[in-house]
C-alpha positions in Angstrom: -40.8 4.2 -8.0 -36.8 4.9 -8.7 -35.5 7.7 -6.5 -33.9 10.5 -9.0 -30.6 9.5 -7.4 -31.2 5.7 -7.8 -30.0 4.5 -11.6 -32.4 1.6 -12.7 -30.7 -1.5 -12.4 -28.8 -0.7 -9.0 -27.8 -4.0 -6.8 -30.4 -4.1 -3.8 -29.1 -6.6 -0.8 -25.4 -8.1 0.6 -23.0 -8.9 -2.1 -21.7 -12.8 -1.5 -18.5 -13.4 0.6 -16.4 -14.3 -1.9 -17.7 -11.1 -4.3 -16.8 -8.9 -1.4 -13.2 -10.6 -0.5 -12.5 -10.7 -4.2 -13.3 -7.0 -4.9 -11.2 -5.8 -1.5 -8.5 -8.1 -2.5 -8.1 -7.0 -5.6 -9.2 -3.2 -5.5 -6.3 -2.9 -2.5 -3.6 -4.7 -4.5 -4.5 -2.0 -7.3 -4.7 1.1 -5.0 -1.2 -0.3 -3.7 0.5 0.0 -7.3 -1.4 3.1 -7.5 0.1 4.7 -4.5 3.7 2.9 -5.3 4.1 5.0 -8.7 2.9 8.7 -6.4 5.5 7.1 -3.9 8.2 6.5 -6.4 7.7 10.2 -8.3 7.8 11.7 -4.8 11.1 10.4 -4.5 11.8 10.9 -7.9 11.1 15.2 -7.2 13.0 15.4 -3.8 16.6 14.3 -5.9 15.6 15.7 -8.5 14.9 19.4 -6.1 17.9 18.5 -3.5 20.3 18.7 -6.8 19.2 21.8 -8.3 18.7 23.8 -4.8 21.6 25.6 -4.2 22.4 27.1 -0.3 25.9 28.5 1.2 27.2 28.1 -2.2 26.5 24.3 -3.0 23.6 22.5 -3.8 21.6 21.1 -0.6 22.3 17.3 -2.1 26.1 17.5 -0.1 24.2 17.6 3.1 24.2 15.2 4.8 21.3 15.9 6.6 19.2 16.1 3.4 21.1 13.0 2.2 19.3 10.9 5.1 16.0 12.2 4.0 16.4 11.2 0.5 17.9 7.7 1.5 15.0 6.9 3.5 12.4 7.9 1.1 14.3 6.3 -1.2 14.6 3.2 1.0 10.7 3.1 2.1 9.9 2.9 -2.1 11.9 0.1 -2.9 10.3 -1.7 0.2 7.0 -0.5 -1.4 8.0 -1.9 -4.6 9.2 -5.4 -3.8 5.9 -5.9 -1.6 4.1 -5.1 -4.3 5.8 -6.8 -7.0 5.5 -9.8 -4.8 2.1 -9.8 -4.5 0.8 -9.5 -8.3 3.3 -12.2 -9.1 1.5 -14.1 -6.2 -1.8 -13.3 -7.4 -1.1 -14.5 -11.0 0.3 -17.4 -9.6 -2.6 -18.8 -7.6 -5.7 -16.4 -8.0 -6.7 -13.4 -5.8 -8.5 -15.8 -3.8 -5.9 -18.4 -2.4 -4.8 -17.4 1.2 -1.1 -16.6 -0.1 -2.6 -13.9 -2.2 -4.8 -12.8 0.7 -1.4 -12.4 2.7 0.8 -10.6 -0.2 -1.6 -8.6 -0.3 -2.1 -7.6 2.9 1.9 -7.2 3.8 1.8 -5.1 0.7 -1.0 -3.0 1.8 1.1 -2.5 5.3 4.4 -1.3 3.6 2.4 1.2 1.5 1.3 2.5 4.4 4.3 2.6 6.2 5.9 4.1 2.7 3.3 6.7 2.3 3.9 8.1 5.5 7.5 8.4 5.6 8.2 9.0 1.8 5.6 12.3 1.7 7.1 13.7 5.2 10.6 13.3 4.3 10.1 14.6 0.3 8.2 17.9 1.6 11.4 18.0 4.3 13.7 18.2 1.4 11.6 21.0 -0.3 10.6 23.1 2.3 7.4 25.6 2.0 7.4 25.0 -1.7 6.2 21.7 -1.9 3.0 22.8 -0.5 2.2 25.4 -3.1 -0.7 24.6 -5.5 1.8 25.0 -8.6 4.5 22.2 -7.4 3.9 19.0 -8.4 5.0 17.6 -5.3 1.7 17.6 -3.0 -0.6 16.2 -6.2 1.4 13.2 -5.7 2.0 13.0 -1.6 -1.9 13.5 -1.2 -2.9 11.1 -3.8 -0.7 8.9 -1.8 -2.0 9.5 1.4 -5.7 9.4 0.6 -5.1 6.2 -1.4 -3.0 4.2 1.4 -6.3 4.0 3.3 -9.1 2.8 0.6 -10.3 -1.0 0.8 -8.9 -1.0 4.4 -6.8 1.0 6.0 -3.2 0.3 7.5 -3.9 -1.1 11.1 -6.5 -3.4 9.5 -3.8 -5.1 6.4 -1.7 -5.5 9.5 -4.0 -7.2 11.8 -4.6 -9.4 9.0 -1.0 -10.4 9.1 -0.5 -10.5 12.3 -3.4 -13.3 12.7 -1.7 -15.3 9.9 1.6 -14.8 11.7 -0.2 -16.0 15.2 -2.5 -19.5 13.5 1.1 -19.9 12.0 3.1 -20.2 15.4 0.2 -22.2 16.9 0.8 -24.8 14.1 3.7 -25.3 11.9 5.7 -22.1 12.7 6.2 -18.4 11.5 9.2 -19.8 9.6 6.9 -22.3 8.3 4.9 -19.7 6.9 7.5 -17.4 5.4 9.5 -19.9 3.7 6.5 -21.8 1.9 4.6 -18.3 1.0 3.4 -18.5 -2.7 4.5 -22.4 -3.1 2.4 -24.8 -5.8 -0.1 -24.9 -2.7 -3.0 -23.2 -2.9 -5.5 -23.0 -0.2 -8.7 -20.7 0.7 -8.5 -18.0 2.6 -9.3 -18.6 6.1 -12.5 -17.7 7.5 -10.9 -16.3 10.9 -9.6 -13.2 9.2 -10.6 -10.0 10.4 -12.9 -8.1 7.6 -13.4 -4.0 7.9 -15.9 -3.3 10.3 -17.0 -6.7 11.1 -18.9 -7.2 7.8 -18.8 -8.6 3.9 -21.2 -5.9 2.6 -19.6 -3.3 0.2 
């Protein structure tokens, strides 16, 4: 018999390699455009707040304390964005499943990361106590950010993905190699010797 919490129909046993790789792959580059637009409106909300906040008789934007915040928020998106940008177009290019795509995606992942970090510390930074009130718009998008940087693998694992890329590469034609021809006509399957989250295929 069904369990009451079991819908008929449900998927019983491990979901194929390729299934598995295909749904992380493509699942993370999604949560990464995800997290890019939360990133981007973040930033968007501390100019926006730094302008219109005025203290000792001038708005907190002629700081240039609050100018460096701002900068590297603003700095840590556009990262975001080109990683991100780079990776659908490598995707459309050559499939989700071609090892280029595998490590787009994966470099993108790791600047999100990095991005999410730094863009939701320095935005509450620049508004102060009231960025963490339920009213402000600020912390919908900062936690949404947060939360969403570690689905379908989380930060340290997109970079240990890289980073074995970026050591087969040295052992055989050269990081340069590898940087320069990224997302050429070639198109080749993703290599077995990647790491997968916790050791396993199964969703």
């Amino acid at each position: 018999m069904l369990s009451a919490r079991e819908p008929r129909g449900t998927p019983r046993g491990k979901i194929p390699n390729t299934v598995a790789r295909e749904v992380r792959l493509r699942s993370g580059l999604a949560r990464a455009a995800q997290t890019l637009g939360a990133l981007e409106r973040a930033v968007q909300l501390a100019i926006d707040h730094s302008i219109a906040r005025q203290q000792f008789g001038r708005s907190i934007s002629k700081f240039q304390a609050v100018q460096m915040l701002v900068a590297e928020a603003a700095e840590e998106a556009a990262l975001a964005r080109a990683a991100v940008e780079y990776a659908i177009e490598v995707t459309e290019l050559h499939g989700i499943l071609c090892d280029y795509a595998e490590l787009a995606v994966a470099v993108c992942r790791a600047c999100i990361g990095s991005a999410a970090r730094i863009v939701a510390r320095n935005a509450h930074q620049v508004h102060g106590a009231i960025g963490f009130t339920l009213d402000h718009q600020l912390r919908h998008f900062t936690l949404r950010a947060l939360a969403w940087r570690n689905e379908y693998g989380t930060q340290r694992y997109w970079e240990e993905v890289v980073g074995a890329r970026a050591i087969d590469a040295a052992a055989d034609a050269g990081i340069w190699d590898l940087i320069s021809q990224e997302g050429s006509s070639e198109s080749r399957t993703v290599p077995q010797s990647a790491p997968r989250p916790n050791g396993s295929e199964s969703l």
